[in-house]
Residue frames as a rotation matrix with the C-alpha (Angstrom) as fourth column:
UNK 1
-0.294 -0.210 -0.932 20.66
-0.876 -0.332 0.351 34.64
-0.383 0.920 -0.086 15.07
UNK 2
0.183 0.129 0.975 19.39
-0.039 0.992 -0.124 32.50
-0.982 -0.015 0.187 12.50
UNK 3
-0.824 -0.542 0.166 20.89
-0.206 0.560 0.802 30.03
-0.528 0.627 -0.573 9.44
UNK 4
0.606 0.564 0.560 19.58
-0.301 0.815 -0.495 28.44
-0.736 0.132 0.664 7.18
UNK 5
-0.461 -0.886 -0.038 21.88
-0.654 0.310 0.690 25.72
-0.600 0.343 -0.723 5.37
UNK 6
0.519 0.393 -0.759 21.65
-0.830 0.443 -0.338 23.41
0.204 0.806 0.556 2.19
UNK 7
-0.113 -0.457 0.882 21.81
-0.732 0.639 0.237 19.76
-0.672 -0.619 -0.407 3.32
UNK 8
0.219 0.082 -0.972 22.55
-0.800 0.586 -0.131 16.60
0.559 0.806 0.194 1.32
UNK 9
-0.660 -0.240 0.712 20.84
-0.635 0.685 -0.358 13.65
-0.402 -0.688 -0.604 3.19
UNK 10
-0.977 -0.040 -0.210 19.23
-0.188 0.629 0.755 10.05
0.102 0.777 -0.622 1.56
UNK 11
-0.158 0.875 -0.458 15.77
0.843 0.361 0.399 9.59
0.515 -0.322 -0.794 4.38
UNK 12
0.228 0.566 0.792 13.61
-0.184 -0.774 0.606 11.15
0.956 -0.284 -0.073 6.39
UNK 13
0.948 -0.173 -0.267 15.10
0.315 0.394 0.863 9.17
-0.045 -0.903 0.428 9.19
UNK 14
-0.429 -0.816 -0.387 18.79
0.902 -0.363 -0.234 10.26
0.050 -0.450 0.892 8.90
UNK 15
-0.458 -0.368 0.809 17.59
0.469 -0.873 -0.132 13.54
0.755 0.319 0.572 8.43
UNK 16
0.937 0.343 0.065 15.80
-0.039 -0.084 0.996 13.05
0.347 -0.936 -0.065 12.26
UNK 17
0.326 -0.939 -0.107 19.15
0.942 0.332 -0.053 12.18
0.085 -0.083 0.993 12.79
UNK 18
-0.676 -0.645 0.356 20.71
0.610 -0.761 -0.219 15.36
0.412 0.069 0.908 11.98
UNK 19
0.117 0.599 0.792 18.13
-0.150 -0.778 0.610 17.31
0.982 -0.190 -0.001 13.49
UNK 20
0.978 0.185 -0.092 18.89
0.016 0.376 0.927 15.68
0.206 -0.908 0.365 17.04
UNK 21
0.247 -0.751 -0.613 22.39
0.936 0.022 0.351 16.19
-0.250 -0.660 0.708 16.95
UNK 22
0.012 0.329 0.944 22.12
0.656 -0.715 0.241 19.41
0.754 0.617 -0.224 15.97
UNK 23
0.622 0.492 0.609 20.04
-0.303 -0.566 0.767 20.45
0.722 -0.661 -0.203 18.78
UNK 24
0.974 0.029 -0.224 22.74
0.216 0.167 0.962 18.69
0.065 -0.985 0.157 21.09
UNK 25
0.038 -0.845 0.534 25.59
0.785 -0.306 -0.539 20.76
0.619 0.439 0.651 19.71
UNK 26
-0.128 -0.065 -0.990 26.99
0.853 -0.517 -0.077 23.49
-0.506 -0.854 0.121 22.00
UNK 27
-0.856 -0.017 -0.516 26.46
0.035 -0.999 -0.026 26.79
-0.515 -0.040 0.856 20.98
UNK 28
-0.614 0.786 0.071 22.42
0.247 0.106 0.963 25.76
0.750 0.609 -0.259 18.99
UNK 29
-0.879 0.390 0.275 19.42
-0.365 -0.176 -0.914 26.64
-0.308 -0.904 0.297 20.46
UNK 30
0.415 0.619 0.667 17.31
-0.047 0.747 -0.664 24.80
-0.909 0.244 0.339 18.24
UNK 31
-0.829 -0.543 -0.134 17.65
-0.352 0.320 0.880 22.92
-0.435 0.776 -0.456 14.93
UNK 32
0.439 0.733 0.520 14.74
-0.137 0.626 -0.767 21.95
-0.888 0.266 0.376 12.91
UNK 33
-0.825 -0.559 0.080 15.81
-0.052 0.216 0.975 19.92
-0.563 0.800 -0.208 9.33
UNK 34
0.363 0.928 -0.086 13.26
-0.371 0.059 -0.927 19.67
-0.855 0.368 0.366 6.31
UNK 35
-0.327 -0.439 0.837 14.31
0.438 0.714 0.546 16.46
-0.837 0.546 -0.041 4.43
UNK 36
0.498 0.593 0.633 11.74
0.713 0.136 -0.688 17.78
-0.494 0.794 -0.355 1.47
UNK 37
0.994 -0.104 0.044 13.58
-0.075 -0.902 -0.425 21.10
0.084 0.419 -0.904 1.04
UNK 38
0.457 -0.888 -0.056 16.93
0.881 0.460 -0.110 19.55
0.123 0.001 0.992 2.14
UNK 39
-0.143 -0.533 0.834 17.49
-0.385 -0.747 -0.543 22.57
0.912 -0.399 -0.098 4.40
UNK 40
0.002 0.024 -1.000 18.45
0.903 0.429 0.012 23.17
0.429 -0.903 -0.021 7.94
UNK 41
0.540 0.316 0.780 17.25
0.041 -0.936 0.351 25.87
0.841 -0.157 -0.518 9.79
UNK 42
-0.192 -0.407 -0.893 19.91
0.967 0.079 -0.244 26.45
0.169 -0.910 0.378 12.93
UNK 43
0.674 0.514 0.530 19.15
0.112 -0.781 0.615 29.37
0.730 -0.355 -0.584 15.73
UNK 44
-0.286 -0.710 -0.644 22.59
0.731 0.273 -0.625 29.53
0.620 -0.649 0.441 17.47
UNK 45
0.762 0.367 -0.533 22.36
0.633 -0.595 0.495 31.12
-0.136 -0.714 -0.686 21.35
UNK 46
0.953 -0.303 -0.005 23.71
-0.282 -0.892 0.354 34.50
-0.112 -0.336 -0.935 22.22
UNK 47
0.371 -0.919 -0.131 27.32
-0.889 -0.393 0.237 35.46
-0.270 0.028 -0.963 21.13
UNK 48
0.442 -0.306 0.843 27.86
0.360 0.921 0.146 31.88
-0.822 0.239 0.517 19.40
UNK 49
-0.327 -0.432 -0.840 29.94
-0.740 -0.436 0.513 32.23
-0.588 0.789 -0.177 16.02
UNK 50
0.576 0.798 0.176 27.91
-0.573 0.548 -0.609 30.48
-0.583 0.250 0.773 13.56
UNK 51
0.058 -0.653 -0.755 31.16
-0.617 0.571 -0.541 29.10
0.785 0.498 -0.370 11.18
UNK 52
-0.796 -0.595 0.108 32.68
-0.501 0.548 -0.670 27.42
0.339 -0.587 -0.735 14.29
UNK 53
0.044 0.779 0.625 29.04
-0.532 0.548 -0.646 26.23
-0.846 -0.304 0.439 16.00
UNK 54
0.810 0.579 0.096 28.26
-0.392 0.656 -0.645 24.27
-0.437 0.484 0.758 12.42
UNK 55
-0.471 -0.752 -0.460 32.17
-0.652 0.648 -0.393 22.82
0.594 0.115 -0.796 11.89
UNK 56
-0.915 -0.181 0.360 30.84
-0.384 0.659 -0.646 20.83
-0.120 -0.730 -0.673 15.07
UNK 57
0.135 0.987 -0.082 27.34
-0.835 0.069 -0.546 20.43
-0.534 0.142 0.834 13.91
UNK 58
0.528 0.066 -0.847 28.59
-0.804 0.360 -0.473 18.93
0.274 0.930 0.244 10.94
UNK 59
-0.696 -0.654 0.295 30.80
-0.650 0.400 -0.646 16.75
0.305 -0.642 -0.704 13.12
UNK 60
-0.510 0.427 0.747 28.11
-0.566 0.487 -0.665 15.54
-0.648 -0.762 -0.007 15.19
UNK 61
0.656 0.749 -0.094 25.79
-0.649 0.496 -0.577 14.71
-0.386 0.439 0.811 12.32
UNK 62
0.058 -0.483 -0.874 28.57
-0.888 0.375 -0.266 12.99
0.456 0.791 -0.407 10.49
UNK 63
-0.745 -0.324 0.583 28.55
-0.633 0.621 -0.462 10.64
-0.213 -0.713 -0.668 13.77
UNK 64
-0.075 0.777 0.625 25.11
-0.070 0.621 -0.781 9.60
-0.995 -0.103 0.008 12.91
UNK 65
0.905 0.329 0.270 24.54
0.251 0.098 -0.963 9.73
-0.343 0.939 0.006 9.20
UNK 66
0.084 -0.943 -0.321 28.23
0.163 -0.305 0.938 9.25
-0.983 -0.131 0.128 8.47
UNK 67
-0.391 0.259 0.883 26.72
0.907 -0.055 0.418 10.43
0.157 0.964 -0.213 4.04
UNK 68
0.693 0.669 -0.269 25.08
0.599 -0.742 -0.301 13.59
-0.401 0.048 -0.915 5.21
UNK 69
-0.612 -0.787 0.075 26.66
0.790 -0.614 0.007 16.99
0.041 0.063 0.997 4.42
UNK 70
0.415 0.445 -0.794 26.05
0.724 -0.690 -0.009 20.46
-0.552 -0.571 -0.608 5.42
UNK 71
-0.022 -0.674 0.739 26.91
0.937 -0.271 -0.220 23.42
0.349 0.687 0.637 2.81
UNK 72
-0.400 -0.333 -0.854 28.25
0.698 -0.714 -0.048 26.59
-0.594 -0.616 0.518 4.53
């Protein structure tokens, strides 16, 4: 299955950022961000629940880019 989420981040470098932990969140199978459109596309694997996978997304990214945000 795939997402796609409205994100509110400041560079194109945090928003590598949030695309790289993303992709090292458990239940993703890829992440790709697009600072210009300030979306995130997420592709969670087989039988993942997408609320609970992007509580921890949002988690992880807060680790790096502790301004970002992710809107459910």
């Amino acid at each position: 299955m795939k997402k796609t989420y409205k994100i509110e981040v400041d560079c194109a470098n945090c928003a590598n950022k949030m695309e790289e932990a993303a992709k090292k969140t458990a239940g993703v199978k890829d992440a790709v961000v697009n600072f210009m459109a300030l979306k995130m596309s997420v592709e969670f694997e087989e039988g993942a629940l997408p609320e609970t996978v992007m509580k921890e997304v949002l988690k992880n990214c807060k680790v790096v880019e502790d301004d970002c945000e992710i809107y459910f």
